[in-house]
SEKEBA-294744 format. One record per residue (C-alpha): residue number from 1; x, y, z negated. Coordinates in pm, whole numbers, plus 50000, padded with zeros to 5 digits. Last residue first. Layout:
<rs>
+-----+-------+-------+-------+
:   n :  east : north :    up :
+-----+-------+-------+-------+
: NUM :     X :     Y :     Z :
...
+-----+-------+-------+-------+
</rs>
This chain:
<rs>
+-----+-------+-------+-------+
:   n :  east : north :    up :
+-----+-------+-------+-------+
: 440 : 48944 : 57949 : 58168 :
: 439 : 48852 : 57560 : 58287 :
: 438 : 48873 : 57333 : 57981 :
: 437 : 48827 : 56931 : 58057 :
: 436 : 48763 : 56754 : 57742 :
: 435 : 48807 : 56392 : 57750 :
: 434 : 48648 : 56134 : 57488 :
: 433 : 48832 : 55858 : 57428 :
: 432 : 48654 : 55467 : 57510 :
: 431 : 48934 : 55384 : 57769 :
: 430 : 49261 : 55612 : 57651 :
: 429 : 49350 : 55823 : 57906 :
: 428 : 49386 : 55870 : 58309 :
: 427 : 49281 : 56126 : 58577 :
: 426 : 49011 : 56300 : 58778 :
: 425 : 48848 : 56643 : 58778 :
: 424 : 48555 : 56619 : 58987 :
: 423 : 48401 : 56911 : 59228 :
: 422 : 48712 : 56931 : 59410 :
: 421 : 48760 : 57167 : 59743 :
: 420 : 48950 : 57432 : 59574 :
: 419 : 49200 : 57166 : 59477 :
: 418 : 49265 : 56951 : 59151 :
: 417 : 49556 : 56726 : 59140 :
: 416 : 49526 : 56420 : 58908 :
: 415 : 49477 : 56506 : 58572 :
: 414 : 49639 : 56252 : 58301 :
: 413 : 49514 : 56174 : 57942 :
: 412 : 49748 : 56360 : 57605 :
: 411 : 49853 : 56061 : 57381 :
: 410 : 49648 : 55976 : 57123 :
: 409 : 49752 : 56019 : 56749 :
: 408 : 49679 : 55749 : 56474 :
: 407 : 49298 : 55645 : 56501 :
: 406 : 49221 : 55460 : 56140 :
: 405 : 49283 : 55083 : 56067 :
: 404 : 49091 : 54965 : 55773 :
: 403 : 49226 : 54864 : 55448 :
: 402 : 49182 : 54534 : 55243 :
: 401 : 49325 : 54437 : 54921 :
: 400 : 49331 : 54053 : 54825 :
: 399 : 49324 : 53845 : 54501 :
: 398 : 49676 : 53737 : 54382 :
: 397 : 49835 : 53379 : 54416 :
: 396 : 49991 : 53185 : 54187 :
: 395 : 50226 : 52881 : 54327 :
: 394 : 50510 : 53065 : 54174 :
: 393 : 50449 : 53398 : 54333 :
: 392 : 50190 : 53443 : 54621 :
: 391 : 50087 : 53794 : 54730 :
: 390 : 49790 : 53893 : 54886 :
: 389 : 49735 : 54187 : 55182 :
: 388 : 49400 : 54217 : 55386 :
: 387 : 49377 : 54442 : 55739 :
: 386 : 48992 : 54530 : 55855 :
: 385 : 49012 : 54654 : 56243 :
: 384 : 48803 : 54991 : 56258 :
: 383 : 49091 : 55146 : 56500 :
: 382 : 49236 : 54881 : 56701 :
: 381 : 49547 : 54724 : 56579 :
: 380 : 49918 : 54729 : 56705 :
: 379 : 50091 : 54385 : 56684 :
: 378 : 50215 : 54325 : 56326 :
: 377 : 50577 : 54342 : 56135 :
: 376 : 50566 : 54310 : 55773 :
: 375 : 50735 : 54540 : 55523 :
: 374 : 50746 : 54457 : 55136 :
: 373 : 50814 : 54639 : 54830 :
: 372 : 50924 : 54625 : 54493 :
: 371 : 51260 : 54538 : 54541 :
: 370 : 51206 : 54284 : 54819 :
: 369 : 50890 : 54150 : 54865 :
: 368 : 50876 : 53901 : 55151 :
: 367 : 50694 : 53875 : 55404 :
: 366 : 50413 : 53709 : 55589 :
: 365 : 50168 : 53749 : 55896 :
: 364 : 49858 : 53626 : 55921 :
: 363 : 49574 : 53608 : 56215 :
: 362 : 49200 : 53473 : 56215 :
: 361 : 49096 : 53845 : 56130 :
: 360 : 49396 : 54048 : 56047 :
: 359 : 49576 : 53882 : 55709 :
: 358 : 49916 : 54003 : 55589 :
: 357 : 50047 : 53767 : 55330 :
: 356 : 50297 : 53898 : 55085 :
: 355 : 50530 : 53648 : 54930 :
: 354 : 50656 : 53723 : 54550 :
: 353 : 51062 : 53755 : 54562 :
: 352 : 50961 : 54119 : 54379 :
: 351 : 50625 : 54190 : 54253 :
: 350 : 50444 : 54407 : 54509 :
: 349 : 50451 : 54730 : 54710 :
: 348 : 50335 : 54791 : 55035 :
: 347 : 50415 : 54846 : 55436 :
: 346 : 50263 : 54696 : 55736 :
: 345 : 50427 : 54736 : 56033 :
: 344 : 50317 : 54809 : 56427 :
: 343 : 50173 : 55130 : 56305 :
: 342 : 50031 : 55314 : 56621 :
: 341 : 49654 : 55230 : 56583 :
: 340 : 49677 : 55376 : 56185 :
: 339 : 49731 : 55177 : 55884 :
: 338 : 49702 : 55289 : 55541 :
: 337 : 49946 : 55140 : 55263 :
: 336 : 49896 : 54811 : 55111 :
: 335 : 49970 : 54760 : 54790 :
: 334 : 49973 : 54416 : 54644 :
: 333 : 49708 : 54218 : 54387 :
: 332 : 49813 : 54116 : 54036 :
: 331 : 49973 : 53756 : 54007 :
: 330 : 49757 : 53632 : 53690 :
: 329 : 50008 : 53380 : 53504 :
: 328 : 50337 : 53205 : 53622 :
: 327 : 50404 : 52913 : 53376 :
: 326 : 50637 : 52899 : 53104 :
: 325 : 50838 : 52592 : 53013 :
: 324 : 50735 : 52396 : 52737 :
: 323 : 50927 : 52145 : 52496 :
: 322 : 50820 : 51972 : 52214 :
: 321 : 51085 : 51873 : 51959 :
: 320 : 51126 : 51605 : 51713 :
: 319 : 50911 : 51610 : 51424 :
: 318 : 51075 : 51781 : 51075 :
: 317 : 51045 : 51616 : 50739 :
: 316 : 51051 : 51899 : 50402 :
: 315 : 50706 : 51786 : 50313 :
: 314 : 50544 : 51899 : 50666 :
: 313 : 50739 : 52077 : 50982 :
: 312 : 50629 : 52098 : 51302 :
: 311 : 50871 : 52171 : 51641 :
: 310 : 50829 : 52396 : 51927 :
: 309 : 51113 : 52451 : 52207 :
: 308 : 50963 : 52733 : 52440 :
: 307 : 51175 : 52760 : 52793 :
: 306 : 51123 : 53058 : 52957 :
: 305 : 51021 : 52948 : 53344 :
: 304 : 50816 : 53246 : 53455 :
: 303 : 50936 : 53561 : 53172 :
: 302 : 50773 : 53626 : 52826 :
: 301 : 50523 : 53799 : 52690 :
: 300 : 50612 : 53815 : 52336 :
: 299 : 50509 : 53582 : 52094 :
: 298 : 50193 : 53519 : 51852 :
: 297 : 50111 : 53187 : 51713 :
: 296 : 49820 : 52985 : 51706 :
: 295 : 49754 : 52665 : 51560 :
: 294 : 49523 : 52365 : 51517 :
: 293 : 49470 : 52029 : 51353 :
: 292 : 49113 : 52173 : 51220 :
: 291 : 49257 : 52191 : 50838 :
: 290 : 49474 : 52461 : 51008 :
: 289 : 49828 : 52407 : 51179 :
: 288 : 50038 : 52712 : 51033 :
: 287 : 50255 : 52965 : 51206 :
: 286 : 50587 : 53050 : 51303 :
: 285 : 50793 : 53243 : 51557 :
: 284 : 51163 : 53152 : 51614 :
: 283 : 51423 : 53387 : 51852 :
: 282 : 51704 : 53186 : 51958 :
: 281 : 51566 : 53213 : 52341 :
: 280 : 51239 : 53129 : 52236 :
: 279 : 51177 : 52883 : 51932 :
: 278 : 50840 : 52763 : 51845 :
: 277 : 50816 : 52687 : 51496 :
: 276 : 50506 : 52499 : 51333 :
: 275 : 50425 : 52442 : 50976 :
: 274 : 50213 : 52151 : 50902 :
: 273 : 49913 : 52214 : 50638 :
: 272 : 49724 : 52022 : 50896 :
: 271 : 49926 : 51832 : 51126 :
: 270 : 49927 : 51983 : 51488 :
: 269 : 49801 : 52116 : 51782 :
: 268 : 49850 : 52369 : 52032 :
: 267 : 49866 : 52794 : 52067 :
: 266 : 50079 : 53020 : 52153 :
: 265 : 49973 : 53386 : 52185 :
: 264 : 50096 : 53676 : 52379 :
: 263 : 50062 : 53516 : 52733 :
: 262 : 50061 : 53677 : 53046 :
: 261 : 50349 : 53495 : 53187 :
: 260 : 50223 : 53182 : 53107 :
: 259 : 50191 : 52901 : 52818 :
: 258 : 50014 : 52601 : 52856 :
: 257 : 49903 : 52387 : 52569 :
: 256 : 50171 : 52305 : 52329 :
: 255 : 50111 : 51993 : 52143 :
: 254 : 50311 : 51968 : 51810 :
: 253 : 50569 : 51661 : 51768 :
: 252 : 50438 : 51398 : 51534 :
: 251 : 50616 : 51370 : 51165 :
: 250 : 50754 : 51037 : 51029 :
: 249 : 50664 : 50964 : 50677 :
: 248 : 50605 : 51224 : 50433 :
: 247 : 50615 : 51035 : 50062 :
: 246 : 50350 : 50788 : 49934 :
: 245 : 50435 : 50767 : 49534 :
: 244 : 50480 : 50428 : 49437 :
: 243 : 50359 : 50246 : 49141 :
: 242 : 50392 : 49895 : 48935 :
: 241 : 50104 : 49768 : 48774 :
: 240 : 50061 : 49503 : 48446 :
: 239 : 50001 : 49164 : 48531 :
: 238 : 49699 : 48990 : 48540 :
: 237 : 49658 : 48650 : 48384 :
: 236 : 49373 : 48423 : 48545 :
: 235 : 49575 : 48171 : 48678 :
: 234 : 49753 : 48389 : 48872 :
: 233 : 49687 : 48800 : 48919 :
: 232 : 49940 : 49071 : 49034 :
: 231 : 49931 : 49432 : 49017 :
: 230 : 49994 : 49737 : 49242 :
: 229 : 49960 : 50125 : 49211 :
: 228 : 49988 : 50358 : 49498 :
: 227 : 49976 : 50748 : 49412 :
: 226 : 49921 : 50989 : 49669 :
: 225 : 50195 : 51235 : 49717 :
: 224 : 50225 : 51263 : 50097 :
: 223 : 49859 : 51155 : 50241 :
: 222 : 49749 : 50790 : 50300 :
: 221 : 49751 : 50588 : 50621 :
: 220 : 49476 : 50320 : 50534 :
: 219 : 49581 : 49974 : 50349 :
: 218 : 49681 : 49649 : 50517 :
: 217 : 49825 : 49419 : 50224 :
: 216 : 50175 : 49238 : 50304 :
: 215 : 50301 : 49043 : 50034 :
: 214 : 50612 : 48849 : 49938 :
: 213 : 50704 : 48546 : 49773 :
: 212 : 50678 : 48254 : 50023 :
: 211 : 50317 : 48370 : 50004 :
: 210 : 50167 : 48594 : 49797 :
: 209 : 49769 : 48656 : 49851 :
: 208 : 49609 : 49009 : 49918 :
: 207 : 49413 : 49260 : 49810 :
: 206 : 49293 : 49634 : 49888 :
: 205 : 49121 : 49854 : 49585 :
: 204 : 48948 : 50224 : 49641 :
: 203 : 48910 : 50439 : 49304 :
: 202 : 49230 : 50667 : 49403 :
: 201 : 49502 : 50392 : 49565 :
: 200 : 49506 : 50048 : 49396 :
: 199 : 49669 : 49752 : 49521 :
: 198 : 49556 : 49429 : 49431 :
: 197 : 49769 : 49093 : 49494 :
: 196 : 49653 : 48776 : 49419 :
: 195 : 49914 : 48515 : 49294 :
: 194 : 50016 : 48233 : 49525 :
: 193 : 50341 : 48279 : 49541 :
: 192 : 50479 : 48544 : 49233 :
: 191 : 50527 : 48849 : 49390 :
: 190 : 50733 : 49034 : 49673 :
: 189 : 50653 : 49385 : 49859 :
: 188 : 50407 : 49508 : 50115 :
: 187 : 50191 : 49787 : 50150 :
: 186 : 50060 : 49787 : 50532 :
: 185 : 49927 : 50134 : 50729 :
: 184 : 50248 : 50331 : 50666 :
: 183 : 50289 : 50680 : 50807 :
: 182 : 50235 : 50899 : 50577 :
: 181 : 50545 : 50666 : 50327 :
: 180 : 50543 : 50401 : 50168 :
: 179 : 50823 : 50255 : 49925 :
: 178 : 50797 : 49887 : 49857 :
: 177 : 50582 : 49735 : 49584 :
: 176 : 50738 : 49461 : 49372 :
: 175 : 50497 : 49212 : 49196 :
: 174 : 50477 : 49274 : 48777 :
: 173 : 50522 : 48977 : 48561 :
: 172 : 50288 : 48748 : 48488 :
: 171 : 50284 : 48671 : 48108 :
: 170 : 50194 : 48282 : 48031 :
: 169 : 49958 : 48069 : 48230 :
: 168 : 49801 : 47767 : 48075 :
: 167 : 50028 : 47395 : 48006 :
: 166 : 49792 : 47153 : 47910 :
: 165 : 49778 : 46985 : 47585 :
: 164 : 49708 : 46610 : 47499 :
: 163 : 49728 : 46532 : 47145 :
: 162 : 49826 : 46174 : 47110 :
: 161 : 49772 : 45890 : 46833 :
: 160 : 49986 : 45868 : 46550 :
: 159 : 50268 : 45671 : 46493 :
: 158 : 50344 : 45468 : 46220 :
: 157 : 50717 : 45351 : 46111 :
: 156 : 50747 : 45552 : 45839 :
: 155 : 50595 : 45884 : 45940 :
: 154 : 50569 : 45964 : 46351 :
: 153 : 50383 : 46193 : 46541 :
: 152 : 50233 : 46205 : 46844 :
: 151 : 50189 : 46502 : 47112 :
: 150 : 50184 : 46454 : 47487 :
: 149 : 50201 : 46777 : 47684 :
: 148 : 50045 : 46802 : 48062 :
: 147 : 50196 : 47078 : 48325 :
: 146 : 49888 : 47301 : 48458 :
: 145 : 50118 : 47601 : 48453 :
: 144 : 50449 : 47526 : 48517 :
: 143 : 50717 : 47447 : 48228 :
: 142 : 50976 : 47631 : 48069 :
: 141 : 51216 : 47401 : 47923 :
: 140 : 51128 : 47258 : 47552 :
: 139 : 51281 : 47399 : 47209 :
: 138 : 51041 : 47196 : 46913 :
: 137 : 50871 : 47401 : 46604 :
: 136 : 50704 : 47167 : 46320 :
: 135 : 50486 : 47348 : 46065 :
: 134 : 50309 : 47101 : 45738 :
: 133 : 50440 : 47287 : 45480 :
: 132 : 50755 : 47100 : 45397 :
: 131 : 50865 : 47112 : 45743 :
: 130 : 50776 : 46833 : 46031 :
: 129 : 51057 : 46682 : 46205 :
: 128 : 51134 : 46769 : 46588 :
: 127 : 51180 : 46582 : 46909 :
: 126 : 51156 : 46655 : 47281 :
: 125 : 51081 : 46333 : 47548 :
: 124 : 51155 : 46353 : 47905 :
: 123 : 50843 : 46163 : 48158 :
: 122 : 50709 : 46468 : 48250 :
: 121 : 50692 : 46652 : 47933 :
: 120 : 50650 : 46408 : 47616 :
: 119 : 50667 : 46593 : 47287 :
: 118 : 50749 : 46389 : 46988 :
: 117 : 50680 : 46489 : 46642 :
: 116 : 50879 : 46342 : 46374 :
: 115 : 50688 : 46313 : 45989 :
: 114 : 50820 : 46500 : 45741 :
: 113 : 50532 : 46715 : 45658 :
: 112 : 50264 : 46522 : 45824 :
: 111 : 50168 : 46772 : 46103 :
: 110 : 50128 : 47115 : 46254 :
: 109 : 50191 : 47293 : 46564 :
: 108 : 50512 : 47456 : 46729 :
: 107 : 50628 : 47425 : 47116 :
: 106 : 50903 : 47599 : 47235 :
: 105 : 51068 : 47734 : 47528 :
: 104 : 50696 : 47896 : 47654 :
: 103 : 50668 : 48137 : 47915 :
: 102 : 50447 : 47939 : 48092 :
: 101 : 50251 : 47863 : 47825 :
: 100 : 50196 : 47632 : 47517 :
:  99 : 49885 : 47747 : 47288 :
:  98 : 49975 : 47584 : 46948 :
:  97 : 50007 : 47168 : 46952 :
:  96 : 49790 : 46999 : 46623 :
:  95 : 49947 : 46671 : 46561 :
:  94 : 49744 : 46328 : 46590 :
:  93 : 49640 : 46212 : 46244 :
:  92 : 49818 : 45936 : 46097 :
:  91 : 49705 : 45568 : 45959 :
:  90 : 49916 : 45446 : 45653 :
:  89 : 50237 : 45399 : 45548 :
:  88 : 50307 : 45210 : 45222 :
:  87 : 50263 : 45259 : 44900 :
:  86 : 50455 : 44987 : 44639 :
:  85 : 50304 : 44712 : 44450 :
:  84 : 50317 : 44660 : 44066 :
:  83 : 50181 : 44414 : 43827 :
:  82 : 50228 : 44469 : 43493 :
:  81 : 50215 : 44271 : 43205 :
:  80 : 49897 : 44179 : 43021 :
:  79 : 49760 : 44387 : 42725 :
:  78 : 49587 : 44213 : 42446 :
:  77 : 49314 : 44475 : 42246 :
:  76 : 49046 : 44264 : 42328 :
:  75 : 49116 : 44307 : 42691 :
:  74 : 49404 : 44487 : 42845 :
:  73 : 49452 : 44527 : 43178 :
:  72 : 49763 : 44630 : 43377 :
:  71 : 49838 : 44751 : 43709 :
:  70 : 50120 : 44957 : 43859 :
:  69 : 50203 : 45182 : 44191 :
:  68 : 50530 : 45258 : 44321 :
:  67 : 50552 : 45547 : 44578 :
:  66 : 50740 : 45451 : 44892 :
:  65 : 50501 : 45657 : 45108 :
:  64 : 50339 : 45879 : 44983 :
:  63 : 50026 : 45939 : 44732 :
:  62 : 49632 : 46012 : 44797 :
:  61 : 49515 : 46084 : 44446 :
:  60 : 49336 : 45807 : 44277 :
:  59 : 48994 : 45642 : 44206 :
:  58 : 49013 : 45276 : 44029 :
:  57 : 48831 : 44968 : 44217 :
:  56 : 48785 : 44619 : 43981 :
:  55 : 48726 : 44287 : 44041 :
:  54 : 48614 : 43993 : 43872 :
:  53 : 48222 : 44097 : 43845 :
:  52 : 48309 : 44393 : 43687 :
:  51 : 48680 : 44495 : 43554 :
:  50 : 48651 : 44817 : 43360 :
:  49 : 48859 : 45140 : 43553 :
:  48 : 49162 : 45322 : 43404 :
:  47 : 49392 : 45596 : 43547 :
:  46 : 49747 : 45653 : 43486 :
:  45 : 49966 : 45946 : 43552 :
:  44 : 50378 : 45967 : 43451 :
:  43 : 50452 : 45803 : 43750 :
:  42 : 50176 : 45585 : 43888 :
:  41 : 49993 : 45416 : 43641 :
:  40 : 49659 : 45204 : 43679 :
:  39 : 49547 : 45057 : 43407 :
:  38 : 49254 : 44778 : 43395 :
:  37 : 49058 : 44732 : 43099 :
:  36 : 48891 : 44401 : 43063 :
:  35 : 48557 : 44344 : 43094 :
:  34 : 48530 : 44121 : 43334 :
:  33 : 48937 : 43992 : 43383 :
:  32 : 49063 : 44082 : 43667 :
:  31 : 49121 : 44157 : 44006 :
:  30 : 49217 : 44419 : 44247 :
:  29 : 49168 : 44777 : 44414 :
:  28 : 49295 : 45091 : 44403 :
:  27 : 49098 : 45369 : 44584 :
:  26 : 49211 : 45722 : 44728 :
:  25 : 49407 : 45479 : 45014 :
:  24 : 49525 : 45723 : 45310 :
:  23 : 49877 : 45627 : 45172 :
:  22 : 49833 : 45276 : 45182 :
:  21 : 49793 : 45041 : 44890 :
:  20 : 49813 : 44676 : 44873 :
:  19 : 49585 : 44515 : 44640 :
:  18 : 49661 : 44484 : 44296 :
:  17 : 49647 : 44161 : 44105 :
:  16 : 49566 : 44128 : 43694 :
:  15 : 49796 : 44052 : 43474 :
:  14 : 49770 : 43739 : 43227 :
:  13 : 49618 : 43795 : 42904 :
:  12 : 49754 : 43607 : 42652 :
:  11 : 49557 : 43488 : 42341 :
:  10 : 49259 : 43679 : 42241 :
:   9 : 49164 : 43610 : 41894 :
:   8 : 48936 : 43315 : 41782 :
:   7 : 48788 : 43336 : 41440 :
:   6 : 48892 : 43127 : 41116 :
:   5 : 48610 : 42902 : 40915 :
:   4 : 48659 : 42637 : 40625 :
:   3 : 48363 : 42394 : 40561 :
:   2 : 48274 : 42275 : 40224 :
:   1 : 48377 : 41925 : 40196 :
+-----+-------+-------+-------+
</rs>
C-alpha cells in the first residue's frame, strides 16, 4: 500500500528535581531534561534557565528562610508539574559590636534582621533580636575596662560565629583635690586607683598614682591665690580638671631683734607684703615686711623692761605673738664733782637706782644713785691723785669721768718758841708745804 505517516508529539514530561536551597544560595540548581525549559517561581517572580548536559543552574535573589521555591520545565511545548522545596537557613555572619566602654549599659551593633544576638560577659549571657534594619541594642552591667564580649547571632537554628570585643575605657571622672593653703607642701585628694594624677600650678606639672583611692602629690609651698588645677588619666582617657585656689595658711610670728632704751625704731623680720603690729602698752604701731622679709617701725623711746607684743598679719590670718622686753641701752657717764685733799666723799649726779663706782688707783668704792645723785665715802686723797666715776644700770655700764684731786686748805704750821738767842725758827706743818717765816 502507499504508506501513511503521523509525527511524534511530546508525551509527558515529568518534573525536573531542585536542589535544596539556602538562604545565602543566589543559584538554583537541578535536573532535567536537555533542552527543556526549566521555571523557577518564587512568589509572584519566576526565572528560566535551558537544561544542558542534564542539569540546569538559574540565578536568583538571595531569599529567607521559609520561602517556597518551585521548578518546572517545559519542553516541546509540554510542561511538567512542579517540584517545590522550601529555603532554609544558611551560614551567618558574626555581628558587628559598637565601641563598648566603661560607661557602657548597653551594647548595640548590627545583624540579620531578626536574628537573636547573644552577648556573653563573664560567663552571663544578654539577649536581644535584631530590628528590621539590621540594629540590635542589648542592656548589660557596667563592665571594667579590659572585660572580653562574645557576640553571635542566631536565625533559624544557625548561629554565627563570634565577634570578640574588648571592653576600652569610658569617661573618667574628675579626682577630688583638697583645699591648700601657704603652707601646704603635698596636694592630695581621692581618684580612681590606679589612674595618674597631674596637678597643674602656672606652666609647672607634679604627678602621682591613686592608690586605695586617694592621692598625695608633693608640690612647692605656693602663694595665697594661686590657682591649682588637677586631672586624672587611666587607660588613656583623661579627665577633665578640678581647681583650688591656695588660700593663707598658717602665718609665722615676726622676729624682733633687740629693742633698748634708746631705741626709736623697731625693726625684725617677716612675710613679705605681711603687715606687722607691735603693740606697747595698748598703743599699736605698724609697718610693712618688704620683698626683702624685713621691717622697720618707728616707736617712742621707751622705758628698761617695756614689754613689745608684735604680731604679722597677711590675707586676713594673724601669727601668734612675739614678745620682747626692752633692754637697757647706752648708760651715759656720771658727774663727778671736784675733789680737794679734805673731801672724804665723793659727790655726783647720775641715773637713779644706777650704781656709781668710785675708782682711785687699784681702789673702788660704790654707791648708789639716789634721786639723781650719789655720795660715796673715800679716805682723803693726795693732791694730783686721778679719781674715775662709772655707773652700772641693768648690766650696762657707762664710760668713765676722771678728776684730779686739788690742795683744799692747809692748816696754819707750828713755831716753837723763838728767843733772842735763836738763829732758826722751828716748828711743824704739812711735809712737802712751803713755810714762810715773816719777821716785821
Amino acid at each position: 500500500s502507499s504508506s501513511v505517516n503521523t509525527t511524534v508529539t511530546q508525551g509527558t514530561v515529568a518534573a525536573p528535581t531542585i536542589n535544596a536551597v539556602t538562604t545565602d544560595d543566589t543559584t538554583v540548581k537541578g535536573t532535567g531534561i536537555n533542552g527543556a525549559t526549566i521555571t523557577i517561581t518564587i512568589g509572584s517572580n519566576t526565572y528560566t534557565g535551558t537544561v544542558t548536559d542534564g542539569e540546569y543552574a538559574i540565578t536568583i535573589p538571595k531569599q529567607a528562610a521559609g520561602t517556597v521555591v518551585s521548578a518546572k520545565q517545559t519542553l516541546n511545548s509540554q510542561t511538567s508539574s512542579s517540584v517545590n522545596t522550601t529555603v532554609t537557613q544558611g551560614s551567618i555572619t558574626a555581628p558587628t559590636v559598637h565601641t563598648v566602654t566603661t560607661d557602657s549599659t548597653t551594647v548595640t551593633g548590627t545583624g540579620v534582621a531578626g536574628a537573636t544576638v547573644t552577648l556573653t560577659i563573664g560567663g552571663i549571657d544578654y539577649t536581644g533580636i535584631v530590628d528590621a534594619d539590621g540594629n540590635y541594642t542589648i542592656s548589660i552591667l557596667k563592665q571594667a575596662v579590659g572585660t572580653i564580649i562574645t557576640a553571635t547571632e542566631t536565625l533559624n537554628g544557625i548561629t554565627s560565629g563570634p565577634t570578640i570585643a574588648t571592653v576600652t575605657q569610658g569617661t573618667v571622672a574628675a579626682p577630688t583635690l583638697n583645699s591648700l593653703t601657704t603652707e601646704d607642701t603635698i596636694a592630695r585628694g581621692t581618684g580612681i586607683t590606679g589612674a595618674t594624677v597631674t596637678i597643674t600650678i602656672g606652666s609647672n606639672t607634679y604627678t602621682g598614682t591613686v592608690t586605695d583611692g586617694e592621692y598625695a602629690i608633693t608640690i612647692p609651698k605656693q602663694a595665697a591665690d594661686t590657682v591649682v588645677s588637677a586631672k586624672q588619666t587611666l587607660n588613656s582617657q583623661t579627665s577633665s580638671s578640678v581647681n583650688t585656689t591656695v588660700t593663707q595658711g598658717s602665718i609665722t610670728a615676726p622676729t624682733v631683734h633687740t629693742v633698748t632704751t634708746d631705741s626709736t625704731t623697731v625693726t625684725g623680720t617677716g612675710i613679705a607684703g605681711a603687715t606687722v603690729t607691735l603693740t606697747i602698752g595698748g598703743i599699736d604701731y605698724t609697718g610693712t615686711v618688704d620683698a626683702d622679709g624685713n621691717y622697720a617701725i618707728s616707736i617712742l623711746k621707751q622705758a628698761v623692761g617695756t614689754i613689745i607684743t608684735a604680731t604679722e598679719t597677711l590675707n586676713g590670718i594673724t601669727s601668734g605673738p612675739t614678745i620682747a622686753t626692752v633692754t637697757q641701752g647706752t648708760v651715759a657717764a656720771p658727774t663727778l664733782n671736784s675733789l680737794t685733799t679734805e673731801d672724804t666723799i665723793a659727790r655726783g649726779t647720775g641715773v637713779t637706782d644706777a650704781v656709781v663706782t668710785i675708782t682711785i688707783g687699784s681702789n673702788t668704792y660704790t654707791g648708789t644713785v639716789t634721786n639723781g645723785e650719789y655720795a660715796i665715802t673715800i679716805p682723803k686723797q693726795a693732791v694730783g691723785t686721778v679719781v674715775s666715776a662709772k655707773q652700772t644700770l641693768h648690766s650696762k655700764t657707762s664710760s668713765s669721768v676722771n678728776i684730779t684731786v686739788t690742795q683744799g686748805a692747809i692748816a696754819a704750821p707750828t713755831i716753837s718758841a723763838v728767843t733772842t738767842d735763836d738763829t732758826s725758827v722751828k716748828g711743824t706743818g704739812v711735809v712737802g708745804a712751803t713755810v714762810t717765816i715773816t719777821i716785821g
